[in-house]
NUROTOR-85561 format. One record per atom (N, C-alpha, C, CB): residue in three letters; z, x, y. Coordinates in steps of 0.05 Angstrom, whole numbers, plus 5000, padded with zeros to 4 digits. Glycine has a CB too. Example, Ala and Ser with C-alpha at 12.3 -4.5 7.8 and 13.67 -1.06 7.14 Angstrom:
% NUROTOR-85561
ALA515652644886 ALA515652464910 ALA515652644934 ALA518152264911 SER514252574955 SER514352734979 SER515752585001 SER511452824988 
//
This chain:
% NUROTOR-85561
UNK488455834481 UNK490455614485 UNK489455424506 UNK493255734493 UNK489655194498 UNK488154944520 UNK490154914544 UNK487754584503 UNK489654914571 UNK491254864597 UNK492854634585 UNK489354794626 UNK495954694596 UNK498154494597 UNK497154194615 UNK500954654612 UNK497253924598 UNK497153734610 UNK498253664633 UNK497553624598 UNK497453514653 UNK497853534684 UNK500953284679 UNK494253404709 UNK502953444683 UNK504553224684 UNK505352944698 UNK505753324685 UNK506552794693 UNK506952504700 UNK508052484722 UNK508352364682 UNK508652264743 UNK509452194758 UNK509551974769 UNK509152284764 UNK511451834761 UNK511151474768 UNK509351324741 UNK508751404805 UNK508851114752 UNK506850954734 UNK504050974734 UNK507150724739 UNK503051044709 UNK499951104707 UNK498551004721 UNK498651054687 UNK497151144736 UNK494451164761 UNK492251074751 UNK493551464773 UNK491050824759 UNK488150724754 UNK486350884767 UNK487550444764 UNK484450864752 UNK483051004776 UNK480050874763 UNK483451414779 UNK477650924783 UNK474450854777 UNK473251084772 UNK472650704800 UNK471451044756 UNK469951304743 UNK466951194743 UNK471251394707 UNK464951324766 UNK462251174768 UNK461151464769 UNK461550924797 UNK458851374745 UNK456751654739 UNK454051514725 UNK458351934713 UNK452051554732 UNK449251414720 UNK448551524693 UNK446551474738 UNK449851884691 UNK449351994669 UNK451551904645 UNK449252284676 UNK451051664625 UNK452051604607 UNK454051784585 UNK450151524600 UNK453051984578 UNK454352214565 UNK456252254584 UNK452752474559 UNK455752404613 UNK457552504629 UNK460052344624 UNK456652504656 UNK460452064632 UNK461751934637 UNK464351874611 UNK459851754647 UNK462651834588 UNK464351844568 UNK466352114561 UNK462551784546 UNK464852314571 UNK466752624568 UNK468852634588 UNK464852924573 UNK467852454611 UNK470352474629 UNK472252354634 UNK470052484646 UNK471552084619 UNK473051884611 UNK475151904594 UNK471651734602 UNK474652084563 UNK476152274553 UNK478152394572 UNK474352474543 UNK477152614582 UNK478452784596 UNK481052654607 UNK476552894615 UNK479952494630 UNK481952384642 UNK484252174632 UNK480852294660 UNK483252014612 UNK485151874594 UNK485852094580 UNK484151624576 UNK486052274571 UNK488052464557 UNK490252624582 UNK485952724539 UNK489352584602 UNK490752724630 UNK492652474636 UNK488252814659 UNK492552194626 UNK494452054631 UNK493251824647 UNK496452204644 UNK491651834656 UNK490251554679 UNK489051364658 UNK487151654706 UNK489151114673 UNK488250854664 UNK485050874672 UNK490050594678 UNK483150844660 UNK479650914671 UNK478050744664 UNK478151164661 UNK477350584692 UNK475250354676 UNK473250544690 UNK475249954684 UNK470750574674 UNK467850674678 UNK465750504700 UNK466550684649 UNK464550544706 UNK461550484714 UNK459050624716 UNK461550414735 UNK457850544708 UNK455450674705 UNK452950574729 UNK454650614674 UNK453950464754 UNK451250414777 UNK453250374794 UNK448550144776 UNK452750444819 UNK454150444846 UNK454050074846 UNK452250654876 UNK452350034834 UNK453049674846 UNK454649594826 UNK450149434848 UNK455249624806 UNK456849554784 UNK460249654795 UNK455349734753 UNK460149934805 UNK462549984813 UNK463649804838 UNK462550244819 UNK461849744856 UNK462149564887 UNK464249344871 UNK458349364903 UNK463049244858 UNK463348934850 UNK466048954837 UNK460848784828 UNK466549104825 UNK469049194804 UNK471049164830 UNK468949564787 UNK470249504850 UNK473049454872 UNK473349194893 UNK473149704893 UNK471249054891 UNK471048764907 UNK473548534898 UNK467648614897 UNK473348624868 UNK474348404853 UNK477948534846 UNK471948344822 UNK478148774846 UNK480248884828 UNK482848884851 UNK479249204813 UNK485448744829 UNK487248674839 UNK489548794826 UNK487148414841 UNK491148994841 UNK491249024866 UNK489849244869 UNK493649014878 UNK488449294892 UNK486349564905 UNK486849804885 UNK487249694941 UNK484949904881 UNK484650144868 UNK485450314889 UNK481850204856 UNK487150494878 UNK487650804900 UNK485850994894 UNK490550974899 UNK484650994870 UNK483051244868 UNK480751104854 UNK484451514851 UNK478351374852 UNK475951324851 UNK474351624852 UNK475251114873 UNK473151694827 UNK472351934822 UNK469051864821 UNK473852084796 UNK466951814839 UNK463151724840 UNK461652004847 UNK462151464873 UNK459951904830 UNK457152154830 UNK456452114854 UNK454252124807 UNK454852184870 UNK453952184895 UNK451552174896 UNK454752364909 UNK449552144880 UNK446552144878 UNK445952014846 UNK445252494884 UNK445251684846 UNK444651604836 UNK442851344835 UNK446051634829 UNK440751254822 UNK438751084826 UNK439650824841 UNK437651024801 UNK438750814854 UNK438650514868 UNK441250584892 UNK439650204841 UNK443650414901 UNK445950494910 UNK447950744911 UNK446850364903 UNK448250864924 UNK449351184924 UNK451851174914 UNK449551344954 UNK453251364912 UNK456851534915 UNK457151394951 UNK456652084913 UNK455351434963 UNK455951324994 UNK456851064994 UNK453351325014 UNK454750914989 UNK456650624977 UNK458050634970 UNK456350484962 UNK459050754942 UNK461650704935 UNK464250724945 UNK461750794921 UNK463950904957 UNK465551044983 UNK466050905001 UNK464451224997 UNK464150775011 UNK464350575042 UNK465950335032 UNK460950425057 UNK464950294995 UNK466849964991 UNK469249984988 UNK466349784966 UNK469750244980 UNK472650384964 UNK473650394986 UNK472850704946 UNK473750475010 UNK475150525039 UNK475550215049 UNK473050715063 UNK473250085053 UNK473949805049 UNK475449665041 UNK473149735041 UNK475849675015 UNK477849524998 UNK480549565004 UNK477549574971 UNK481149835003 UNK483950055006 UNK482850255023 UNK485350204976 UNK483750175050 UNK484050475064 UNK485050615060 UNK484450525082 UNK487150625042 UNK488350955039 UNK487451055001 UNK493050955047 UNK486450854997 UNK484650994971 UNK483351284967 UNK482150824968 UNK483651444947 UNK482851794946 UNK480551754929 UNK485552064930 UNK478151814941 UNK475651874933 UNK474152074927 UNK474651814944 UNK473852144908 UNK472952474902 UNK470252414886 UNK475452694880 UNK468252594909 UNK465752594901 UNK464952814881 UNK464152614923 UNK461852694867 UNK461052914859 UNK457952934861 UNK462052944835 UNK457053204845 UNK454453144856 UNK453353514847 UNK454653004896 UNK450853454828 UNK449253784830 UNK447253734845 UNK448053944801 UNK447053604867 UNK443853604886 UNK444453554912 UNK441353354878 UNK447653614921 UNK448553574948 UNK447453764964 UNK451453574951 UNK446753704982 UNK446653915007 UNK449653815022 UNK443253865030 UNK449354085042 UNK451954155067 UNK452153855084 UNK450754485095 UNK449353765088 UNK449753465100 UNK451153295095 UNK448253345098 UNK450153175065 UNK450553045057 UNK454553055048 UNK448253045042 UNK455753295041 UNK457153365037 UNK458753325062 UNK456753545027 UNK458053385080 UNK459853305112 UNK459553115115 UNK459253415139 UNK457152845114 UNK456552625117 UNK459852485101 UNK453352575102 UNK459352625080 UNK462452415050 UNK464352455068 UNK463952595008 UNK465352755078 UNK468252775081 UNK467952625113 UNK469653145078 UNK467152635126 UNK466852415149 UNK466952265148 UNK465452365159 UNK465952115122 UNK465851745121 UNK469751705107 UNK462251575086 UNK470852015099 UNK473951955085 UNK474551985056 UNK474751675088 UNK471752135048 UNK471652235018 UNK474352465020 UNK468052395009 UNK476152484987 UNK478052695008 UNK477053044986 UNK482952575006 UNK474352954981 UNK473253224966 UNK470653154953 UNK475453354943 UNK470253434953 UNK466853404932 UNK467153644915 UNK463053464953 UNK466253504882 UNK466053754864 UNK462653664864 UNK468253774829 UNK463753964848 UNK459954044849 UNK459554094814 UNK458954444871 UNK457054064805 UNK456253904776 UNK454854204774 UNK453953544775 UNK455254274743 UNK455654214731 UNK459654314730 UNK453354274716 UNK461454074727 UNK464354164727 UNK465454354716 UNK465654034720 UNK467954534723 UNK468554634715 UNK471354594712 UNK467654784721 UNK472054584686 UNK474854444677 UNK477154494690 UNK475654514651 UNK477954694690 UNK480154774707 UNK481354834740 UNK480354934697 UNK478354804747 UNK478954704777 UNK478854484783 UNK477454794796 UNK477354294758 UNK477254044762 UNK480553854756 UNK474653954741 UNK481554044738 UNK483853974728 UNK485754024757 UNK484654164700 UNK485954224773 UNK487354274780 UNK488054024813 UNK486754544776 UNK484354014811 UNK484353824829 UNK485353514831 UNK482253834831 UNK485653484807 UNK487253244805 UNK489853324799 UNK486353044785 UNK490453514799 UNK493053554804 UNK494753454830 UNK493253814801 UNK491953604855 UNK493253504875 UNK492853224887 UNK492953674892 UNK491153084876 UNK490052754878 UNK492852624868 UNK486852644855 UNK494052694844 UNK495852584843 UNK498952634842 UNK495052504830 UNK499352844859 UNK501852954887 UNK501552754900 UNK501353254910 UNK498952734916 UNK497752654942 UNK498552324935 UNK494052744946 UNK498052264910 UNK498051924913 UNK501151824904 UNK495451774891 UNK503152074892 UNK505452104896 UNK506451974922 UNK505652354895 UNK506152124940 UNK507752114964 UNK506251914980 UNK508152374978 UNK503351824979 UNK503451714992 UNK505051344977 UNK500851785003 UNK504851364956 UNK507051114948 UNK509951094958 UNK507451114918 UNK511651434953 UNK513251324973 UNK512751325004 UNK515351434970 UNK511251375012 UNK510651315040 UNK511050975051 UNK507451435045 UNK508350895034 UNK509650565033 UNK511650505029 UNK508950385018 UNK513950575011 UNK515650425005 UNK518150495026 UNK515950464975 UNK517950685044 UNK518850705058 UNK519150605083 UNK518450835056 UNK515650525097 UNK515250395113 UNK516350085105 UNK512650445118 UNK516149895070 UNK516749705067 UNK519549665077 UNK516149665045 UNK521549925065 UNK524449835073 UNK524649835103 UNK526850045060 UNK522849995117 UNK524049995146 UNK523249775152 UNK523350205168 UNK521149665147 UNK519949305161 UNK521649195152 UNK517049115152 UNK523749135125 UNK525049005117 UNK526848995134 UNK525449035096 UNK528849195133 UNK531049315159 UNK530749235187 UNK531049625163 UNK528849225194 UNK528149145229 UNK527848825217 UNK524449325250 UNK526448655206 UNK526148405207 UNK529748285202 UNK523648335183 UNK531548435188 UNK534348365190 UNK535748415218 UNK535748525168 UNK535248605229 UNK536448695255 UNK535348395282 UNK534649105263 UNK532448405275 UNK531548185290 UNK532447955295 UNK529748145283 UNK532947805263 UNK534847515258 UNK536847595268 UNK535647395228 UNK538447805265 UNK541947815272 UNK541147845308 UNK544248195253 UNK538847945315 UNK540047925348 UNK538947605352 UNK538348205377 UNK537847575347 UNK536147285350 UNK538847045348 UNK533447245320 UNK540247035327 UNK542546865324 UNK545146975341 UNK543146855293 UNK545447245349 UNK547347325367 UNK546047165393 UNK547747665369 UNK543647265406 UNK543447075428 UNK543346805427 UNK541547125441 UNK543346675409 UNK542646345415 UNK546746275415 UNK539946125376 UNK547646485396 UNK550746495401 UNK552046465431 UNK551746765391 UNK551746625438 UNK552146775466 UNK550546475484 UNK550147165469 UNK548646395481 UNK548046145505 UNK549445975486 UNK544346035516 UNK550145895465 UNK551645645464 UNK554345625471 UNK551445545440 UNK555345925472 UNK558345835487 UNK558845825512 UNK560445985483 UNK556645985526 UNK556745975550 UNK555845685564 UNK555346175556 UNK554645525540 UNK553745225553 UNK557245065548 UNK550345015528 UNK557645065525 UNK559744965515 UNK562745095526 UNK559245005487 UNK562445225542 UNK564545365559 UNK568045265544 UNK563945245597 UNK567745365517 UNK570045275500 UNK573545335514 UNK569645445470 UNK574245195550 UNK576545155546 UNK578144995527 UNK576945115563 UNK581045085517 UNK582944885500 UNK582544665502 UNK585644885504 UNK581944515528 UNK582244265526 UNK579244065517 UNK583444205552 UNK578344255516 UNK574644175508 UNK574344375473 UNK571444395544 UNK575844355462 UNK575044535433 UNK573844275416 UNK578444715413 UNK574644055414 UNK573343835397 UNK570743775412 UNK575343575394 UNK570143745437 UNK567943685457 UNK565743975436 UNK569243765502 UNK566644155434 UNK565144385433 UNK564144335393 UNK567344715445 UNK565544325384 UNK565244215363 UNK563244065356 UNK566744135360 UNK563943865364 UNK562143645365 UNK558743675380 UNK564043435383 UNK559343825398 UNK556143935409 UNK554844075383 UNK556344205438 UNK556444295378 UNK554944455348 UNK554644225331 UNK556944715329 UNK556144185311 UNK555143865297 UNK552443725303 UNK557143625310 UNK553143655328 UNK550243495342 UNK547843665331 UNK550143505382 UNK548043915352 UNK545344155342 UNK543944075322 UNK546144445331 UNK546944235299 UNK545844215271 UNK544843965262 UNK547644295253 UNK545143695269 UNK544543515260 UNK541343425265 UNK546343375267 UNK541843555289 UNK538243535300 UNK536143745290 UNK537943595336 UNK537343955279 UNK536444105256 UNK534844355278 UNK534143905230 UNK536344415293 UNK536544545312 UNK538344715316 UNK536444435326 UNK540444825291 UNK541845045273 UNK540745005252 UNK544745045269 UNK540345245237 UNK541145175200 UNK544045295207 UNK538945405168 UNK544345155173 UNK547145065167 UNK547845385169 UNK547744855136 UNK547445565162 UNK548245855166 UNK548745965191 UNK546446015157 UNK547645785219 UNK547545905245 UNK549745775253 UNK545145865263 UNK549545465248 UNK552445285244 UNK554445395249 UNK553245195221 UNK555545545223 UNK557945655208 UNK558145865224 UNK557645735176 UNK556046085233 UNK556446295261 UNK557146205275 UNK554646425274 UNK556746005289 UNK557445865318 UNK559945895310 UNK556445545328 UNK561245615293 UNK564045505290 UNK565545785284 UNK564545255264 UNK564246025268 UNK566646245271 UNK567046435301 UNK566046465245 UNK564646425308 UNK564246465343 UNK566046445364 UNK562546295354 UNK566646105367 UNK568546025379 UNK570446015364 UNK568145835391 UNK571546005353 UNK573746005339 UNK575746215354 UNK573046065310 UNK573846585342 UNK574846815348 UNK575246755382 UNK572747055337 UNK574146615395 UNK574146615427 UNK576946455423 UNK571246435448 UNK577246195420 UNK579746115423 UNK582046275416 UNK579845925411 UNK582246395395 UNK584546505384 UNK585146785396 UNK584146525355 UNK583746885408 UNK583847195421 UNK585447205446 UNK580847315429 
//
């Protein structure tokens, strides 16, 4: 019985697929488009550079051989971190040494398989590549709402204080409420309220008079 397909989560995951060995690449290409990912191929570390140089918006993932003619898996790695620092890079490679292998995860590779693959740890391993790229999406989207939330908190104290010095300039006794008026007016006219800060002011003093 063939292992249960790695289930879904969110919207299909792009990912880069760079291997010199032609065959390889097409079997894994398979593989992983039947696992659910979107897979554009490359076949030379410089061919992949140029891809994540250009590709909009940043690739998060990126599965490179690590020993291939001309430009390495190292390259690819250094552009891929480049492009998207929080991009998941998983090496591979049947001619790694321990070096070279500490060299990847140092530079932020977040793993190395070793060639010739074996399906089901390979499977399993993208299992957790894409947990991992799970959460870290909501992670952003989390951080987005809180930037959103503080940049609102910011305007509202920002227009509370310019509140707070205009009445205290305008020192709205009864017998000065049209005087005060007429100052906001002015402001806004000098475009030195928007018409939204305006309308704060005039309900501002208002609540002062009537209290």
């Amino acid at each position: 019985m063939p292992p249960a397909k790695l289930p879904s989560h969110g919207p299909v995951q792009r990912l880069l697929l760079v291997d010199d060995d032609v065959l390889l690449l097409e079997t894994l290409q398979e593989l992983l488009t039947a696992e659910g990912f979107q897979v554009h191929c490359a076949a030379s570390a410089e061919s992949a550079e140029s891809y994540l140089r250009t590709c909009e918006p940043p690739l998060g993932l990126v599965i490179t051989d690590l020993v291939m003619p001309g430009r390495s898996g190292m390259d690819v790695l250094r552009t891929a971190l480049a492009c998207n620092p929080s991009c998941t890079v998983l090496v591979m490679s049947g001619f790694s040494t321990v070096k070279e292998a500490t060299e990847a995860m140092a530079l932020g590779a977040y793993g190395l398989v070793n060639k010739p693959l074996q399906v089901d740890p390979f499977r399993h391993t993208l299992r957790r590549i894409r947990e991992r790229a799970l959460l870290m999406r909501e992670r952003d989207a989390l951080q987005a709402q809180v930037a959103g939330l503080q940049e609102r908190v910011d305007a509202l104290e920002a227009i509370q204080g310019r509140m707070e010095m205009l009445a205290q300039r305008m020192n709205p006794l009864p017998a000065n409420h049209a005087d005060s008026l007429q100052d906001l007016t002015s402001l806004h006219a000098q475009g030195l309220l928007s018409a939204e800060q305006f309308e704060a002011a005039k309900q501002f003093l208002l609540s002062k008079w009537l209290s």
